[in-house]
N, C-alpha and C positions, 0 to 999 in steps of 0.2 A: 504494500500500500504506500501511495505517494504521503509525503510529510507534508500538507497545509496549512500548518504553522510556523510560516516564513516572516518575514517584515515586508512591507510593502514596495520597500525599495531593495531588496535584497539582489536583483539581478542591475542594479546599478552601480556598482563597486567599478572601479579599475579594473579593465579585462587586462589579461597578460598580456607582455610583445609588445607595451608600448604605449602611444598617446590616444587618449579615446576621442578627442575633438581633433578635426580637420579643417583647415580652411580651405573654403574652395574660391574657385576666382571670382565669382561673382561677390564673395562675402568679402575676399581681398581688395576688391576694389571699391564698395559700399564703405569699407572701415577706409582704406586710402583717401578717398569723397570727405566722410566725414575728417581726417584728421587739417583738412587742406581746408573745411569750414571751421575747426576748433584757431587754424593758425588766423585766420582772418579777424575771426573774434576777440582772440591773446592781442593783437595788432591794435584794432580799433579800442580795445580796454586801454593800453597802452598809448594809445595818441591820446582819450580823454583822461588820464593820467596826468598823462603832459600841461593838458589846458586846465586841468586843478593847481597844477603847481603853478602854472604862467596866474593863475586867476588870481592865487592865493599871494605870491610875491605883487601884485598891484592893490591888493586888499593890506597889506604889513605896510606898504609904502602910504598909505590912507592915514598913518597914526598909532598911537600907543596901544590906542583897544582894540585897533584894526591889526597891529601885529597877532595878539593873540589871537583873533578870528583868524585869521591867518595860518596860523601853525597850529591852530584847532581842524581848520579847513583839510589840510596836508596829512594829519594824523589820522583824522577819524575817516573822513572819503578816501584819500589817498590808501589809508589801510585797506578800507573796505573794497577798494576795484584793484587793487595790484596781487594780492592772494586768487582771486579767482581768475585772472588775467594769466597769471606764473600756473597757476594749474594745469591752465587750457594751451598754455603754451607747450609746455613740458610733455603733458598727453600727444601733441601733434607732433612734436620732434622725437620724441621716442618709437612714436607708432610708427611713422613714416622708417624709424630708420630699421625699427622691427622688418617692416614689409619687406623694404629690400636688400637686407641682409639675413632674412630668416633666421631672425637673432628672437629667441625665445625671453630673453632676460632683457630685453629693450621693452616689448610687447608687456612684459609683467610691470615694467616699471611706468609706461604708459598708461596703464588701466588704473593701478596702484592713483596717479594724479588726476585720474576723469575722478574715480571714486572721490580724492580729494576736495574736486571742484565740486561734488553734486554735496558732498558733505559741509561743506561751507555753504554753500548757499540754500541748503536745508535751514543749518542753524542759525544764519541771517533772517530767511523768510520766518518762525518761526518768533527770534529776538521783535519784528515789524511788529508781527501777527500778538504778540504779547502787549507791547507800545500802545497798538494801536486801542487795545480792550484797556491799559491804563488810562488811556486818553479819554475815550469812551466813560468809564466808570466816574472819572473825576470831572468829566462835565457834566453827567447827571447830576452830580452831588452837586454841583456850582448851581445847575440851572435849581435844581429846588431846591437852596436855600434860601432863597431868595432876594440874596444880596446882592445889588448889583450894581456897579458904581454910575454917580451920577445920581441915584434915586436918595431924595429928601428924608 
């Protein structure tokens, strides 16, 4: 009698003799597509990088509080678009060099920084998404209490 107490995924394991995923050309050149859209992206993150910084060096030149808007401007946007910039970057040049060197260890290391990118910009959307329910909660509380300036 056969044994039907297996696990569901049991004939899923690592078969012997080697790699159980193949790339074929069609998926090599879909992943090549995309990595040649991820470098376009890294690019344009990268020039408006640029125009925070150009922004932010005319905003310090403004004055003393405008310095600090300024090097507020640079740390906090400048943090927030250069991390996912350098992700999308790094996924596109690794992949690329994966594809045509059939380098296994380029390929890991590319996936390794998409993962990075989608994971930062989870926990961005997320960081908003919380913001925005503070926001939210604290203008109810505003709107009914009914203080409201300018009122006698």
């Amino acid at each position: 009698m056969e044994d039907t107490n297996q696990p569901l995924d049991a004939d899923l394991g690592s078969r012997p003799g080697g790699q159980n995923l193949r790339f074929t050309e069609p998926v090599r050149s879909d992943l090549l597509e995309t990595s040649k859209w991820a470098m376009f992206f890294a690019v344009l993150i990268f020039i408006a990088l640029g125009f925070v910084l150009i922004g932010s060096l005319f905003v310090m030149a403004a004055g003393s509080s405008g310095a600090i808007v300024g090097i507020l401007m640079v740390i906090i946007y400048g943090g927030l678009m250069f991390f996912p910039g350098w992700y999308y970057y790094k996924f596109s040049t690794s992949t690329r060099q994966a594809l045509e060197h059939d380098n296994n260890m380029s390929l890991e290391e590319g996936f390794a920084n998409l993962k990075h990118f989608y994971r930062f910009i989870g926990i961005l959307i997320i960081v908003v998404i919380g913001l925005y329910v503070l926001f939210a909660v604290a203008g109810i509380a505003f709107l009914s209490s009914g203080n409201f300036p300018g009122q006698d």
